[in-house]
Rosetta silent file (secondary structure, phi, psi, omega in degrees, C-alpha in Angstrom):
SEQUENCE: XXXXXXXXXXXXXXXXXXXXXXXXXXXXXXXXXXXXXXXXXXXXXXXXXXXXXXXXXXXXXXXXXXXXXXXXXXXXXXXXXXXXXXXXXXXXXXXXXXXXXXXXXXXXXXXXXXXXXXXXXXXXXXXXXXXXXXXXXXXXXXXXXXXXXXXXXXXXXXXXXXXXXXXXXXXXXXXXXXXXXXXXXXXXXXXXXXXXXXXXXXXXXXXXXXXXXXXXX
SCORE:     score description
SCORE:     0.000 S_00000001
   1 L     0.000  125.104  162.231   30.127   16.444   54.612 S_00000001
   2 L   -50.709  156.515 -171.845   30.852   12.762   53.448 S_00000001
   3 L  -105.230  123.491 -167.456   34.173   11.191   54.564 S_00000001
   4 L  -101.815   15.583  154.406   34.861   10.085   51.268 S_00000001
   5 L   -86.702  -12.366  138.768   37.701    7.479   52.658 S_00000001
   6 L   -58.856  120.818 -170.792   34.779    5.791   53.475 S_00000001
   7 L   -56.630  159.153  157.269   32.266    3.552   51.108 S_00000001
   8 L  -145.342   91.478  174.462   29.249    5.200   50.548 S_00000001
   9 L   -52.857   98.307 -170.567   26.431    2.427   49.791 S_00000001
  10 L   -71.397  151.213  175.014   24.124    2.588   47.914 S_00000001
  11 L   -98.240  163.004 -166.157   20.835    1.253   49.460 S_00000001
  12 L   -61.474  177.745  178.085   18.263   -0.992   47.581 S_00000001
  13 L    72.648  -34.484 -139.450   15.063    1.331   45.986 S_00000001
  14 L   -71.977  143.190  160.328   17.802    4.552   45.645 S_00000001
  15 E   -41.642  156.935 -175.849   18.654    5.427   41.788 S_00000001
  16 L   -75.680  172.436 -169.809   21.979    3.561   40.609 S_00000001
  17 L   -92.317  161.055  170.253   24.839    6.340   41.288 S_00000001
  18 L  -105.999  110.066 -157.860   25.562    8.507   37.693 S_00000001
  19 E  -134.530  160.050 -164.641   28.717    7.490   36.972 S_00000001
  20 L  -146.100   79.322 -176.133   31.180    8.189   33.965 S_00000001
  21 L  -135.456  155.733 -147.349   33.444    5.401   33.439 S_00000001
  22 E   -96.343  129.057 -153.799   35.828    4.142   30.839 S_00000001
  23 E   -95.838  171.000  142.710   35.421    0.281   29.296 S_00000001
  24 L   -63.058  -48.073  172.256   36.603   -2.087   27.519 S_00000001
  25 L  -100.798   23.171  153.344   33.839   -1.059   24.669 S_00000001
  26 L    91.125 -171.127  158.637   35.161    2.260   25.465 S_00000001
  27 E    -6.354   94.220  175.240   33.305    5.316   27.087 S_00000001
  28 L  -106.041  158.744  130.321   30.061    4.965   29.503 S_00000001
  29 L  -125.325  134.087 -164.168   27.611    6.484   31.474 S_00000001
  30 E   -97.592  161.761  -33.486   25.968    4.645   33.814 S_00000001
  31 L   -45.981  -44.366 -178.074   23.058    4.257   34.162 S_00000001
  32 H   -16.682  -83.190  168.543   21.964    5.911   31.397 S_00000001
  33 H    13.668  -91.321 -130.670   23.922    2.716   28.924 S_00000001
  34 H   -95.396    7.257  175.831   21.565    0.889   30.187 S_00000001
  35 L   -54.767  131.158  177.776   18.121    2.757   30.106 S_00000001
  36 L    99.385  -13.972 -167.757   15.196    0.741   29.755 S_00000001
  37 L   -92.707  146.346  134.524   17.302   -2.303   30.357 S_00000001
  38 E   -81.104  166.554   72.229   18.030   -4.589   33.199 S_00000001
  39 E   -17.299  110.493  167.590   21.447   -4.630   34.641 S_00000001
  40 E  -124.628   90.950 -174.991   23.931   -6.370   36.134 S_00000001
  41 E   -91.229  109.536 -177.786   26.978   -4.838   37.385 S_00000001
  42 E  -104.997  154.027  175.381   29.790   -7.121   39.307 S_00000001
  43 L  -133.809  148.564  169.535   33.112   -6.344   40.551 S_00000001
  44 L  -165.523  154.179 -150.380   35.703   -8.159   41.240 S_00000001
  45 E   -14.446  -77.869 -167.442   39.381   -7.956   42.911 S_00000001
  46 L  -136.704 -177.669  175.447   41.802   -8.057   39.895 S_00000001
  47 L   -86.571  178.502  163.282   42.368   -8.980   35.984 S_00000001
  48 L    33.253   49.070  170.164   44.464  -12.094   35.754 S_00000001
  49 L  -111.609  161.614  161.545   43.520  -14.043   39.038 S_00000001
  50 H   -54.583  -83.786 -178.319   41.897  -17.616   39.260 S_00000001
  51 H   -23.079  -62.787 -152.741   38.532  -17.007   40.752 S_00000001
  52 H   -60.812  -51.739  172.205   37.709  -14.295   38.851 S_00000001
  53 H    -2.659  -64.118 -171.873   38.714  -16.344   35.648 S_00000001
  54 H   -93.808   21.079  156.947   35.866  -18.603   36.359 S_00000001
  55 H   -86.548  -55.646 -107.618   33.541  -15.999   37.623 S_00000001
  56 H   -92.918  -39.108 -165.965   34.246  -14.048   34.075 S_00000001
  57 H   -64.803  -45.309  173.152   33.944  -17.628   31.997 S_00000001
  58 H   -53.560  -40.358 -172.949   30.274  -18.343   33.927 S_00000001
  59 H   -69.121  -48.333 -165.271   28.935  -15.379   33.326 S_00000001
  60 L   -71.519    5.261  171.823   29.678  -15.385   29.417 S_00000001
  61 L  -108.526   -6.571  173.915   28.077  -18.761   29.044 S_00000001
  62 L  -122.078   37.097 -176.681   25.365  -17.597   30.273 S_00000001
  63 H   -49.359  -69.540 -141.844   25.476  -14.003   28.184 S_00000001
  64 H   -70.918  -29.307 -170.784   22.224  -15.508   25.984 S_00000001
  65 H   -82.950  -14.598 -140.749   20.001  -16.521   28.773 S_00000001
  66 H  -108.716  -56.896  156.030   20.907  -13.396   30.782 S_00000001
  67 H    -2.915  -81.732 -136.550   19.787  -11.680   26.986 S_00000001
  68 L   -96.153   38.344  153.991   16.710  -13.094   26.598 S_00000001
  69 L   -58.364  -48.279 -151.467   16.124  -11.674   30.105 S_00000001
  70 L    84.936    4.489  172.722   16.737   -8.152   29.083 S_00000001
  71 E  -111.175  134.453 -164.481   19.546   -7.841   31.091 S_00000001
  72 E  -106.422  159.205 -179.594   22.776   -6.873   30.319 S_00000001
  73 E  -128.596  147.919 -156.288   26.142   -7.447   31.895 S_00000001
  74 E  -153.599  114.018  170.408   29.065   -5.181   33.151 S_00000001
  75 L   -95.765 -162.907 -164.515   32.173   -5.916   35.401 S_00000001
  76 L  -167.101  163.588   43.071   34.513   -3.702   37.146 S_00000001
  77 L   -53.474  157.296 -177.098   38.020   -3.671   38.813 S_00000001
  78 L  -110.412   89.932  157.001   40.226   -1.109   40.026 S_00000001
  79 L  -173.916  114.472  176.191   42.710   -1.943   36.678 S_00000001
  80 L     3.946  112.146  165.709   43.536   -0.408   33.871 S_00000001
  81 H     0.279  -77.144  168.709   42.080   -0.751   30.716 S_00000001
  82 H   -37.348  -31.768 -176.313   45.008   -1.956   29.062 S_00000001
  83 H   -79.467  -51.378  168.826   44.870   -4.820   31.514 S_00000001
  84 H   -38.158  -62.149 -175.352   41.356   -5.676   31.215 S_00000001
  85 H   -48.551  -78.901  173.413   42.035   -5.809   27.392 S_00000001
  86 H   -26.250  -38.327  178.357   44.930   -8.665   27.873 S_00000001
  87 H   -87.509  -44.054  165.819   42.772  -10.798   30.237 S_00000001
  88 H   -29.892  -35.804 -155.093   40.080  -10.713   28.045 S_00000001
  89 H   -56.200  -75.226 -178.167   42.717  -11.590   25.392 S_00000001
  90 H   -27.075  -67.232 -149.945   43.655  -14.585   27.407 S_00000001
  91 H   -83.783  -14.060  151.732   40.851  -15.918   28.293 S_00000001
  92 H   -56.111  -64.176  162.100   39.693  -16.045   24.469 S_00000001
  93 H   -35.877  -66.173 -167.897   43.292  -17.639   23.692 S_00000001
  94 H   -93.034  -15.534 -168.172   43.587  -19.883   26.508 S_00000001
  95 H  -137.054  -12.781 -171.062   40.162  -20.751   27.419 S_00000001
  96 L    60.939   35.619 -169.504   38.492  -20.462   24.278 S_00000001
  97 L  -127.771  118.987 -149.303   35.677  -17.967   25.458 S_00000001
  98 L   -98.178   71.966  168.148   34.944  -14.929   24.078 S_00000001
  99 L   -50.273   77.411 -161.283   34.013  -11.792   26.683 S_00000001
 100 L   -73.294  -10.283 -177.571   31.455   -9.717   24.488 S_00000001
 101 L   -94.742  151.921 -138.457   30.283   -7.620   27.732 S_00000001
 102 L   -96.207  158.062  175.502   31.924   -4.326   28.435 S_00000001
 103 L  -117.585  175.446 -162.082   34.357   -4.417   31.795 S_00000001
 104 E  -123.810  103.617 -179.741   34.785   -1.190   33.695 S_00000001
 105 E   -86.831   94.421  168.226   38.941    0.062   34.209 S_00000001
 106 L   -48.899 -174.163  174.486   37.154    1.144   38.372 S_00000001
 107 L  -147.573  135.570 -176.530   38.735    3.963   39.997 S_00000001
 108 H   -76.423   -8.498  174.807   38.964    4.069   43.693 S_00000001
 109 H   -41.454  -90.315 -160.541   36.746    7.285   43.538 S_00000001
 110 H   -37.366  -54.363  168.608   33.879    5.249   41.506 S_00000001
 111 H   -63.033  -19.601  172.555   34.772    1.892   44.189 S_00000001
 112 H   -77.378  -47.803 -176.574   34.296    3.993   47.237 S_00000001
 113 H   -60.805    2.904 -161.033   31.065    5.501   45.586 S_00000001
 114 L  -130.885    8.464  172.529   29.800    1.912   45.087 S_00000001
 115 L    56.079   11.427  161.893   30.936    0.630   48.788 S_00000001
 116 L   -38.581  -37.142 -162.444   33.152   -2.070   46.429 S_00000001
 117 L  -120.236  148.487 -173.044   36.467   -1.865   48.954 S_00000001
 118 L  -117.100  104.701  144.779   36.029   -2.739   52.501 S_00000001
 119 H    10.546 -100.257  163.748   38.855   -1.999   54.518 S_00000001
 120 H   -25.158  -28.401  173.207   39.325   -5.419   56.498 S_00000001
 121 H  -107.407   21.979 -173.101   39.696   -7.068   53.099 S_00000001
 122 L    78.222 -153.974 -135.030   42.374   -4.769   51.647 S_00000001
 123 L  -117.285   29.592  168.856   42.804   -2.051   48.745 S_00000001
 124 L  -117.122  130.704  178.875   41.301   -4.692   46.153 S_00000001
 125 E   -38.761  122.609  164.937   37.346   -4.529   45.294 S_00000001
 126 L   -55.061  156.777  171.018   35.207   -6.936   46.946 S_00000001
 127 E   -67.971  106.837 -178.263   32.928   -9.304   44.974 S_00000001
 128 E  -107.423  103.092  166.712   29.774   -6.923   44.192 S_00000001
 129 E  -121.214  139.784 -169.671   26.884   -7.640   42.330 S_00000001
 130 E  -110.408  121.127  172.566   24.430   -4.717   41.807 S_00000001
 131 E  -103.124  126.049  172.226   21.086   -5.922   39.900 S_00000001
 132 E  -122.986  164.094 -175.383   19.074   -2.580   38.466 S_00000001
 133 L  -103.864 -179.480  173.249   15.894   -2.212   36.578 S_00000001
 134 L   -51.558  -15.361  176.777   14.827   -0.405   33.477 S_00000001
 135 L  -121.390   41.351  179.002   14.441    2.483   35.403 S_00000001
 136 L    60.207   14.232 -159.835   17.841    2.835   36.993 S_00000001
 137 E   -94.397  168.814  161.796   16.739    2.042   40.322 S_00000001
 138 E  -118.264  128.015 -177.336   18.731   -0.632   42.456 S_00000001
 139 E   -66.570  -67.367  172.352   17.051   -3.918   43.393 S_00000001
 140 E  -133.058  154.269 -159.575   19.677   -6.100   44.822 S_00000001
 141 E  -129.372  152.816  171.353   22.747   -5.952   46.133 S_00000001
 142 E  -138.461  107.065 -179.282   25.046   -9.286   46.712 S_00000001
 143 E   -67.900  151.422  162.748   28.550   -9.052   48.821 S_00000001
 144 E  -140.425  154.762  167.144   31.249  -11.834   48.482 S_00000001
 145 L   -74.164  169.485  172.331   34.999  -12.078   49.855 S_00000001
 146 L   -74.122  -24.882  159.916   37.431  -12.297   47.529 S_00000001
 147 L   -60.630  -14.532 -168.122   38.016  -15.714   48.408 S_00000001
 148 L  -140.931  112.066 -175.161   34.889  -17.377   47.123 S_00000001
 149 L   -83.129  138.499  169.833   33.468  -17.056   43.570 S_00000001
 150 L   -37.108  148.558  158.841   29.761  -16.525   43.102 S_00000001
 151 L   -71.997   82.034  178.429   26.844  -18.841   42.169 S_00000001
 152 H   -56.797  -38.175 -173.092   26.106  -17.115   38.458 S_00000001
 153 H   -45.950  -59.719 -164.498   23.372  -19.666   38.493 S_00000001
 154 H   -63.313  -51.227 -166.624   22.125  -17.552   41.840 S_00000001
 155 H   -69.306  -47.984 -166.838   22.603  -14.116   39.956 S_00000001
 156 H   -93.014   -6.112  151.102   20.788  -15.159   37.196 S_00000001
 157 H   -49.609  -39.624 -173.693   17.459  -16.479   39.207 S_00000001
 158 H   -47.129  -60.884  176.527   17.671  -13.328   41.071 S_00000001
 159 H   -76.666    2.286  169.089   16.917  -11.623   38.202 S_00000001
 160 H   -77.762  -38.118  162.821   13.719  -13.609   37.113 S_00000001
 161 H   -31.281  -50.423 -173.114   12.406  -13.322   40.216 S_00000001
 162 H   -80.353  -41.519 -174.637   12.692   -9.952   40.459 S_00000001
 163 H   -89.281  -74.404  152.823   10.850   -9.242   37.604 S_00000001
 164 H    12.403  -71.696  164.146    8.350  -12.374   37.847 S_00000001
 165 H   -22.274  -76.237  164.925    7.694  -10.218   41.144 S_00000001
 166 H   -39.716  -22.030 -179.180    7.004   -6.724   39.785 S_00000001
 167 H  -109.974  -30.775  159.315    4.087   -8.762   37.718 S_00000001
 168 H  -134.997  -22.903  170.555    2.518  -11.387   40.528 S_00000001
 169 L   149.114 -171.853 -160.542    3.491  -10.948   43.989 S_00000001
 170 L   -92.611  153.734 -165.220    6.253  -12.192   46.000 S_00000001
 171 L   -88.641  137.063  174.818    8.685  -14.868   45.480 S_00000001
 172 L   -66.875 -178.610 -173.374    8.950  -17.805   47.835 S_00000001
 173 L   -72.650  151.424  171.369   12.837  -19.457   49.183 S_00000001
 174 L    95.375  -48.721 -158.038   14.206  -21.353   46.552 S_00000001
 175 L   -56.561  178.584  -15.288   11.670  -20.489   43.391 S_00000001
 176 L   -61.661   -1.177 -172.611   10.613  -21.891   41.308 S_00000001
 177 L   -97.386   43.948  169.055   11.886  -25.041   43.515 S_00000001
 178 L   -45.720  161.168  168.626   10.364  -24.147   46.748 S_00000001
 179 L   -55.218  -81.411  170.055   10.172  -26.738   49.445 S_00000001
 180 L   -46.629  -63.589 -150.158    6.473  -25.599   50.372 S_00000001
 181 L  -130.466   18.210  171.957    4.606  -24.100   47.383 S_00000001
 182 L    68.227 -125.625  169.717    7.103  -24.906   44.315 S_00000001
 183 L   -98.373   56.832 -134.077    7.068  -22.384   41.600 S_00000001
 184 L  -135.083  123.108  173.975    3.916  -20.841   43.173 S_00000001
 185 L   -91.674  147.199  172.285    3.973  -17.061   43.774 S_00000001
 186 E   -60.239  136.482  166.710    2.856  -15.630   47.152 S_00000001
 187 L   -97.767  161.563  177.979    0.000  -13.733   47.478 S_00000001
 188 L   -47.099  139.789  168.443    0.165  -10.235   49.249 S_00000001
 189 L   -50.986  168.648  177.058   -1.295  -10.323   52.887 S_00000001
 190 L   -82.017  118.881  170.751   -4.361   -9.197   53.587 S_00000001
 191 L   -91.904    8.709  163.935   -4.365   -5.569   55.171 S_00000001
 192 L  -167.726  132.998 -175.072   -7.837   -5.485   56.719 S_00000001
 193 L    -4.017  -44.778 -162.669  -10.052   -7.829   58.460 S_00000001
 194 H   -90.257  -11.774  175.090  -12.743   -8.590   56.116 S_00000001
 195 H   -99.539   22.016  127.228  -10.002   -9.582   52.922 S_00000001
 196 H   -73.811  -58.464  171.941   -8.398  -11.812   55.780 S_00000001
 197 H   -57.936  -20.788  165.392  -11.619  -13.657   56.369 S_00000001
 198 L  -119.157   38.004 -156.033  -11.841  -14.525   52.792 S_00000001
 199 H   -68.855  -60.444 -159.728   -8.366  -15.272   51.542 S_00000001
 200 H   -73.208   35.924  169.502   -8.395  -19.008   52.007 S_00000001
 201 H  -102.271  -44.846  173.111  -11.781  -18.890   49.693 S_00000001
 202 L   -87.267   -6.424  173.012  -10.029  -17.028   47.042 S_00000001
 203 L  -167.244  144.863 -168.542   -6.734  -18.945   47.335 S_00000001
 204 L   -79.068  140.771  166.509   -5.083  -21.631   47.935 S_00000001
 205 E  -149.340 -172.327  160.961   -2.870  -21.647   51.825 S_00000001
 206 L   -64.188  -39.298 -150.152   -1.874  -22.068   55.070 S_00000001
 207 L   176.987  170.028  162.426   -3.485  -19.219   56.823 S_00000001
 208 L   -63.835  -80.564  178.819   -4.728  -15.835   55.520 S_00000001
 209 L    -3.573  -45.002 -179.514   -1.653  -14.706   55.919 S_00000001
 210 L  -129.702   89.787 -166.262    0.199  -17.268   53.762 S_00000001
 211 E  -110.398  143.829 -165.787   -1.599  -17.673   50.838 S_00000001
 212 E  -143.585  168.598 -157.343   -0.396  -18.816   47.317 S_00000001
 213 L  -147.751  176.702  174.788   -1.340  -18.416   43.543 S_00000001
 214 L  -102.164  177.532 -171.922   -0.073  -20.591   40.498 S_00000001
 215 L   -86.571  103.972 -170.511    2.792  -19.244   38.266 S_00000001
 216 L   -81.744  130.978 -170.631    1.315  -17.245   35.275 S_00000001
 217 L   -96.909    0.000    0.000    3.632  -18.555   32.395 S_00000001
């Protein structure tokens, strides 16, 4: 039996957890929302803190590129609706920014099932961002303290990548600004002797081994 005082993480490939939780834009179930879609679900500590302020304002400027992506966006906290609703308020009011993506009033059930609260950093959610695909599975997972707000910039590469990936091969450090091969996707190794001996014929590299392809646009 799980010790359910205890996170239970999901790992990357596994289905997103089936979850039933209550919004800002009112009633969800997750994954499901989001079938066919990408996803990006973040959490973070509390409503009406600094950091998050400016995680919540970054993200929403970059709602339309994160759009024309296919990916959708979804926060979380262990706080009330009602609360959610007010900071939202605010940050329309006071900041002049509009939050059009639904927020999540957490639970600690739903944050334990999503490994959100870590003990050592107290009984407030850690910074979590979960990227899933169209088919509910989860791709990437990104931890942060509570102390340090995310690179949205960082979030939203992740997810070109990942799909740029599923379609040519693997992404180098960096893309598209690698050091080495730029915005150049890797090709797969070779897995048997004689499609070793002719990599560097068929592509440009280093080695068989490290081999590279242009970007199909």
């Amino acid at each position: 039996m799980n010790d359910v005082s205890k996170p239970n993480l999901p790992l990357l490939g596994d289905a997103f957890p089936a979850l039933s939780v209550v919004t800002t834009h009112g009633p969800m179930n997750l994954p499901e929302a989001f079938k066919g879609s990408w996803f990006v679900l973040f959490s973070h500590p509390a409503d009406f803190t600094p950091v998050c302020t400016t995680e919540f304002v970054a993200f929403q400027r970059r709602v339309k590129e994160f759009d024309a992506l296919g990916c959708k966006l979804i926060g979380l906290s262990i706080d009330q609706v009602f609360a959610h609703i007010k900071w939202v308020s605010w940050i329309k009011e006071k900041l002049n920014e509009e939050i059009t993506f639904p927020v999540i009033a957490g639970t600690e059930s739903v944050a334990l099932q999503l490994g959100m609260l870590h003990p050592g950093k107290g009984t407030n959610t850690v910074r979590v961002v979960f990227i899933v695909d169209p088919k509910g599975t989860l791709r990437l997972m990104m931890y942060y303290p509570q102390e340090i707000g995310r690179n949205i910039d960082e979030i939203l590469r992740s997810v070109k990548a990942l799909q740029t990936s599923d379609k040519q091969g693997a992404m180098p450090a960096g893309w598209p600004n690698n050091e080495l091969i730029g915005d150049r996707v890797i090709v797969p190794p070779a897995s048997n002797i004689a499609d070793a001996e002719k990599r560097l014929k068929e592509f440009d590299g280093y080695d068989w081994w490290f081999c590279h392809k242009p970007l199909e646009k």
